[in-house]
C-alpha atoms as an extended CHARMM CRD file, in Angstrom:
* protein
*
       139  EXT
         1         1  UNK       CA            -24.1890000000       89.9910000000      173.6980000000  PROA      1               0.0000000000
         2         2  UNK       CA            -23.5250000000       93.2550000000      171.1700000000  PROA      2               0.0000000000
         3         3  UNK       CA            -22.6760000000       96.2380000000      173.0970000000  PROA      3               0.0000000000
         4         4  UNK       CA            -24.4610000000       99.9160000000      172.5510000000  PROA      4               0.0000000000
         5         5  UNK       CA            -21.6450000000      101.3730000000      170.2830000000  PROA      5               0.0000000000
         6         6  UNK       CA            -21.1860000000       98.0420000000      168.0960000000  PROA      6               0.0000000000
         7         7  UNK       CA            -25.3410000000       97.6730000000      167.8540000000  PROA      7               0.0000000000
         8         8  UNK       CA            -24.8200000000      101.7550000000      166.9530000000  PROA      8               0.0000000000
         9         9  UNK       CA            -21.6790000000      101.1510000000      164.1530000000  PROA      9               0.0000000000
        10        10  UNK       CA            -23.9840000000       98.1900000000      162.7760000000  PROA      10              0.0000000000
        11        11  UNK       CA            -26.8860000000      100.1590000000      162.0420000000  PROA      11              0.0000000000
        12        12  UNK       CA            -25.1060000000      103.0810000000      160.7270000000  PROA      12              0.0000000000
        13        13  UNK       CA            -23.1160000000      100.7500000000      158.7010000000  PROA      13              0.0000000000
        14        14  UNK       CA            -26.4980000000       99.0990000000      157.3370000000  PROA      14              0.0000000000
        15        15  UNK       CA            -27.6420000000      102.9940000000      156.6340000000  PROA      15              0.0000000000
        16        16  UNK       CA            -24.8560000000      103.7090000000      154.5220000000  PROA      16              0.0000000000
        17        17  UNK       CA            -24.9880000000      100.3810000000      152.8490000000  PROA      17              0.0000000000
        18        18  UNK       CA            -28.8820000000      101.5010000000      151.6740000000  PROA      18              0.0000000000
        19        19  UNK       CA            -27.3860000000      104.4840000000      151.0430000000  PROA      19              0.0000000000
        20        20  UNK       CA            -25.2540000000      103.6710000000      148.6200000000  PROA      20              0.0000000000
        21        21  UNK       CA            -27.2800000000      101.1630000000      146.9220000000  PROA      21              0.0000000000
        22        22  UNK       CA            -30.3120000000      103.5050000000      146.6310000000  PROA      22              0.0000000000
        23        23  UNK       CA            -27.5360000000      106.0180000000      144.7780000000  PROA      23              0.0000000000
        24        24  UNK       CA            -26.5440000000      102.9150000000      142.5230000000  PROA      24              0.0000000000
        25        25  UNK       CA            -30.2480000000      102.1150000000      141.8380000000  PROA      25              0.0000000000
        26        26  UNK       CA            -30.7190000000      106.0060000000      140.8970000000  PROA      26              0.0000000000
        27        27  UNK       CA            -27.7950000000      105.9390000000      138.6160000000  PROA      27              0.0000000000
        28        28  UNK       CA            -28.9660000000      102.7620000000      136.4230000000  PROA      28              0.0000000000
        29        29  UNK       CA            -32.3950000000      104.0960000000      136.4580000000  PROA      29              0.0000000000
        30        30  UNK       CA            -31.4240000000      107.4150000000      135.3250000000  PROA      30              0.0000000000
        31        31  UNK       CA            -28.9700000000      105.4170000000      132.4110000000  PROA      31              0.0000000000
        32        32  UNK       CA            -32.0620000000      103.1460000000      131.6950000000  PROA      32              0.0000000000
        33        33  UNK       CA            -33.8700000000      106.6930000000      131.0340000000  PROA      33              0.0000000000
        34        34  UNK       CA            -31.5010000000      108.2860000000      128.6940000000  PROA      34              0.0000000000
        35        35  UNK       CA            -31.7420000000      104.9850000000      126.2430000000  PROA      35              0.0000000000
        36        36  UNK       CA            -34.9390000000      104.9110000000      126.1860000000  PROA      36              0.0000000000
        37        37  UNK       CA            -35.0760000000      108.8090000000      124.9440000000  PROA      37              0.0000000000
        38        38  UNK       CA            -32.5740000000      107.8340000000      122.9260000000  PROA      38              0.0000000000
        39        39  UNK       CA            -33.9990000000      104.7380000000      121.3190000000  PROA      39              0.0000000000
        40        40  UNK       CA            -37.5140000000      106.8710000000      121.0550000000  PROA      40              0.0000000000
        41        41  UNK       CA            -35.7550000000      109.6220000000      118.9200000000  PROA      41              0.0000000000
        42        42  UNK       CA            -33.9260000000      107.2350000000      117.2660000000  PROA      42              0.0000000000
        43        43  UNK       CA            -37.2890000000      105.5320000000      116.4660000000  PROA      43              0.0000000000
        44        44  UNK       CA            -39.1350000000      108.6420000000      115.9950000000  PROA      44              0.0000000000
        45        45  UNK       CA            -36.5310000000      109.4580000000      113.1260000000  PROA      45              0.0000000000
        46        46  UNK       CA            -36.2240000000      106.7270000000      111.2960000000  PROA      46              0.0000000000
        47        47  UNK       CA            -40.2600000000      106.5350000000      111.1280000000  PROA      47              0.0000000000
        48        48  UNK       CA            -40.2880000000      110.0110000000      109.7300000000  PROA      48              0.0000000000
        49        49  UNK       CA            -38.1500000000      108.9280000000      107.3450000000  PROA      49              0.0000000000
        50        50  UNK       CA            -39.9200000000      106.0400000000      106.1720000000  PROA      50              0.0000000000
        51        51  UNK       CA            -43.4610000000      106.9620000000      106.9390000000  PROA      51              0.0000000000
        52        52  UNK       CA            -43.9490000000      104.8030000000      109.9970000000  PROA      52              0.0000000000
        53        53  UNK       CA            -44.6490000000      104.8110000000      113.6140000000  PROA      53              0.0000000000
        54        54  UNK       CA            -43.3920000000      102.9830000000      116.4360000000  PROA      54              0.0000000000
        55        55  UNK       CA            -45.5280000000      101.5880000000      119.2470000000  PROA      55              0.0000000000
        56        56  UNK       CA            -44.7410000000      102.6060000000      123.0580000000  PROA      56              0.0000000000
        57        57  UNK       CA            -44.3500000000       99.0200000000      123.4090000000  PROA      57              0.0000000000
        58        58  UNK       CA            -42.1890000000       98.0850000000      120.8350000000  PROA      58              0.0000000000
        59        59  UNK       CA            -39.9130000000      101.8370000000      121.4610000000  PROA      59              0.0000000000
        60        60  UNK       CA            -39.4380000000       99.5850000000      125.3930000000  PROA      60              0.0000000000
        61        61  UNK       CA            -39.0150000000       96.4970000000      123.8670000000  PROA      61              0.0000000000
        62        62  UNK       CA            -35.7700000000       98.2120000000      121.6150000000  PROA      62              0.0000000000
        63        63  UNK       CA            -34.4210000000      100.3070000000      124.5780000000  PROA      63              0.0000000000
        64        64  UNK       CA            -34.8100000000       97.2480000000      127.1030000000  PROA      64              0.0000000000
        65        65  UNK       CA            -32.7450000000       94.8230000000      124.7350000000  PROA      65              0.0000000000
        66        66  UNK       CA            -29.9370000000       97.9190000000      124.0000000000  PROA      66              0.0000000000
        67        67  UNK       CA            -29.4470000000       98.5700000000      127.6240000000  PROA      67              0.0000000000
        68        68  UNK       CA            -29.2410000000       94.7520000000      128.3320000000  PROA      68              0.0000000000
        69        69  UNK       CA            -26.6480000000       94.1980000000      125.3300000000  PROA      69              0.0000000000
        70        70  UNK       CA            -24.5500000000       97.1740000000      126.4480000000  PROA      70              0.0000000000
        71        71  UNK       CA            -24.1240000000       95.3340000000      130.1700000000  PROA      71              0.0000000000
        72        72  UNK       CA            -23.1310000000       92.5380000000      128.3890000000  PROA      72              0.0000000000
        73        73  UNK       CA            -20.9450000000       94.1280000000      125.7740000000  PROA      73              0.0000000000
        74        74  UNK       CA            -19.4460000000       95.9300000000      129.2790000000  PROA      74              0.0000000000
        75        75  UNK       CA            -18.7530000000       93.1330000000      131.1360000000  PROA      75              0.0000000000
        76        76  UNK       CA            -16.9420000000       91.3850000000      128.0660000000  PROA      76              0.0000000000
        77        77  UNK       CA            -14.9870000000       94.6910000000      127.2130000000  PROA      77              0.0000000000
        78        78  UNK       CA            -13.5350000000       94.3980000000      131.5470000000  PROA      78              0.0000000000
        79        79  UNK       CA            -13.0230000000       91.0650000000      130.9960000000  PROA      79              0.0000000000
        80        80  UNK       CA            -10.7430000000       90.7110000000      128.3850000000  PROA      80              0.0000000000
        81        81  UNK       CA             -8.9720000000       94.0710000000      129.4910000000  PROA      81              0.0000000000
        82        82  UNK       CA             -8.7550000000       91.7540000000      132.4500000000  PROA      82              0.0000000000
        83        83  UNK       CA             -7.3380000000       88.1950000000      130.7450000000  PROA      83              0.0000000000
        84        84  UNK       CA             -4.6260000000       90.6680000000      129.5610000000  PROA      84              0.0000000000
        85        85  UNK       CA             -3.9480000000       91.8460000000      132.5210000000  PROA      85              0.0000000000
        86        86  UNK       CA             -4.6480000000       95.3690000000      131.5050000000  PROA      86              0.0000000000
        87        87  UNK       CA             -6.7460000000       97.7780000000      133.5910000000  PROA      87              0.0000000000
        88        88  UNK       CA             -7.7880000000       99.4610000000      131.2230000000  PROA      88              0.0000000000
        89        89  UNK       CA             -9.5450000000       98.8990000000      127.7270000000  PROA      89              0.0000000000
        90        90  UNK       CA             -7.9030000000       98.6440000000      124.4090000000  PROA      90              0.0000000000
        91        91  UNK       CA             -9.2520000000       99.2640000000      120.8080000000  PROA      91              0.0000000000
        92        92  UNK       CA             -8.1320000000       95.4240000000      120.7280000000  PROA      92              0.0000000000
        93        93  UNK       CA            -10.6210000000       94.8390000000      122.8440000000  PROA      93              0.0000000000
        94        94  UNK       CA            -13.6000000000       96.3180000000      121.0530000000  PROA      94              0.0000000000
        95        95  UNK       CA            -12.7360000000       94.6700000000      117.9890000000  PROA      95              0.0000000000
        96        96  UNK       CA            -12.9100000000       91.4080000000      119.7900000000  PROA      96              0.0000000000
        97        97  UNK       CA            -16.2710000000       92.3390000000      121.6900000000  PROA      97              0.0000000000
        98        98  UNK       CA            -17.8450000000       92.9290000000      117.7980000000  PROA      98              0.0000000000
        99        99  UNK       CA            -16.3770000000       89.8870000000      116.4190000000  PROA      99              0.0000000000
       100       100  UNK       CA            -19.9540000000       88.4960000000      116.5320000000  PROA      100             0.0000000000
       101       101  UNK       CA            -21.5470000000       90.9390000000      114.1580000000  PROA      101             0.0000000000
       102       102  UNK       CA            -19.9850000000       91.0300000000      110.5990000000  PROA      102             0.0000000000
       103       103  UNK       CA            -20.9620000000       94.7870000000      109.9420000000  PROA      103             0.0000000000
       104       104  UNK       CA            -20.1920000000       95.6280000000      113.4730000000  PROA      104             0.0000000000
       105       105  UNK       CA            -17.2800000000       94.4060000000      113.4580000000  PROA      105             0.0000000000
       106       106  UNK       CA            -16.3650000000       95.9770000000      109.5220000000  PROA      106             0.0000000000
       107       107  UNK       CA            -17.3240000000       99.5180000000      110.8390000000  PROA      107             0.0000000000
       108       108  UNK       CA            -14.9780000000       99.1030000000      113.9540000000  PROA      108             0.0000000000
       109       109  UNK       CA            -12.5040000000       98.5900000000      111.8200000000  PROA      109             0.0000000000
       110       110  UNK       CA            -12.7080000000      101.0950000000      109.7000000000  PROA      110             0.0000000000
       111       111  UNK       CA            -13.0920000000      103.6960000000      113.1020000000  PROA      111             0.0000000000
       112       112  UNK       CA             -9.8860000000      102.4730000000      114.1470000000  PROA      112             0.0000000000
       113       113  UNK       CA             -8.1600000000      102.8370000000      110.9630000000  PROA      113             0.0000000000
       114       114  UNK       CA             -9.4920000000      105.9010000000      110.7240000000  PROA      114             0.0000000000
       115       115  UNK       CA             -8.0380000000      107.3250000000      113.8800000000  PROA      115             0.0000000000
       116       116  UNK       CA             -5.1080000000      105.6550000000      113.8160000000  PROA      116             0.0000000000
       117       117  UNK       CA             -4.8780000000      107.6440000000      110.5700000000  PROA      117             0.0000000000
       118       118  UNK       CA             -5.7950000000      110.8270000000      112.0180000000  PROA      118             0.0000000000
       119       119  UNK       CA             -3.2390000000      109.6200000000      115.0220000000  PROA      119             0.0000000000
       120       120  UNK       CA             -0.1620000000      109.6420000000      112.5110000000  PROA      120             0.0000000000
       121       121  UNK       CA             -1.0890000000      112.7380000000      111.0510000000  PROA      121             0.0000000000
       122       122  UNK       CA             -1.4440000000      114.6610000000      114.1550000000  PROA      122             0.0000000000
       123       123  UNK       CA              2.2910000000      113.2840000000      114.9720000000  PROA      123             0.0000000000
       124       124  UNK       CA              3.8170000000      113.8930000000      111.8430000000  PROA      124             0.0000000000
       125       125  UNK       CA              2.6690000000      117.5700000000      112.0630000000  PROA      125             0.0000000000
       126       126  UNK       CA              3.8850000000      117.9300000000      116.0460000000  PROA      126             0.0000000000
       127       127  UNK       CA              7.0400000000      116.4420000000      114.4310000000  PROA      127             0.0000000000
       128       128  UNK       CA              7.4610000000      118.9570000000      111.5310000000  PROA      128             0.0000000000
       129       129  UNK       CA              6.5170000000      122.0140000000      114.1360000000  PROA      129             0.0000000000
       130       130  UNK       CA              9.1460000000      120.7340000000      116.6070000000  PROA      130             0.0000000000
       131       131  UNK       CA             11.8770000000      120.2460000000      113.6900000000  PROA      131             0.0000000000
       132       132  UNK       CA             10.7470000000      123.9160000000      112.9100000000  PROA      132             0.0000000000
       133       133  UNK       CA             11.6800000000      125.4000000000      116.3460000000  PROA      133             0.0000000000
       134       134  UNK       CA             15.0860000000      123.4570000000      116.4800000000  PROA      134             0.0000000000
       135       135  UNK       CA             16.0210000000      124.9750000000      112.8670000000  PROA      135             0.0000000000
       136       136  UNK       CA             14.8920000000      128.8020000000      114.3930000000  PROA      136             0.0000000000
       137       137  UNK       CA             16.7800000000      128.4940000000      117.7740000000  PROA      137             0.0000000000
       138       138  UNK       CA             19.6370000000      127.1150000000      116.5520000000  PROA      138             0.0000000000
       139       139  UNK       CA             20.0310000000      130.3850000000      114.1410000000  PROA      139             0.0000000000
């Protein structure tokens, strides 16, 4: 038979449990929210631009099937963090995530190059400003 206090801890345990799940369930409803504004400007753009208009209906059916393939995308991106025994995501990783898309995959590539880029030229200029000090205090 439970005692009082462990019947007590239970509940309160169960209570924060809810809690916590209700606060998960308002998060992903709240991120299920933003992509479907999203999608619907998106959508509402792109029809200006060519003279069309999307349906409610079809505006869900886009913002449903984003959402889903950026959970999936997600859990692949942990994952092979994870098979490397990283903890944290590399560019590596998104490349490999994209392999499946050709033009995906091509403008990934040509992101990472460009920051890489950017990267190098960002040292090279720390580099020249340090190798400036050293010249000044050493006259």
């Amino acid at each position: 038979m439970l005692s009082t206090t462990s019947c007590r801890a239970n509940v309160n345990f169960r209570e924060k449990m809810a809690t916590a799940m209700d606060e998960e369930e308002r998060k992903l409803q709240r991120l299920k929210a933003a992509v479907h504004y999203t999608v619907g400007r998106l959508c509402q753009s792109i029809g200006e631009d060519h003279q069309k208009e999307f349906s409610r209906q079809v505006i869900a059916a886009i913002a449903e099937t984003t959402f889903r393939q950026c959970d999936i995308f997600a859990k692949d991106l942990e994952a092979f963090a994870r098979h490397a025994k990283r903890s944290t995501v590399s560019v590596e990783d998104v490349k490999l995530t994209a392999r499946r898309s050709t033009a995906l995959s091509n403008f990934i590539q040509r992101k990472s190059e460009e920051i890489a880029s950017a990267n190098q030229e960002q040292r090279d200029t720390r580099k020249k400003i340090a190798g400036k000090r050293k010249n000044t205090e050493m006259v």
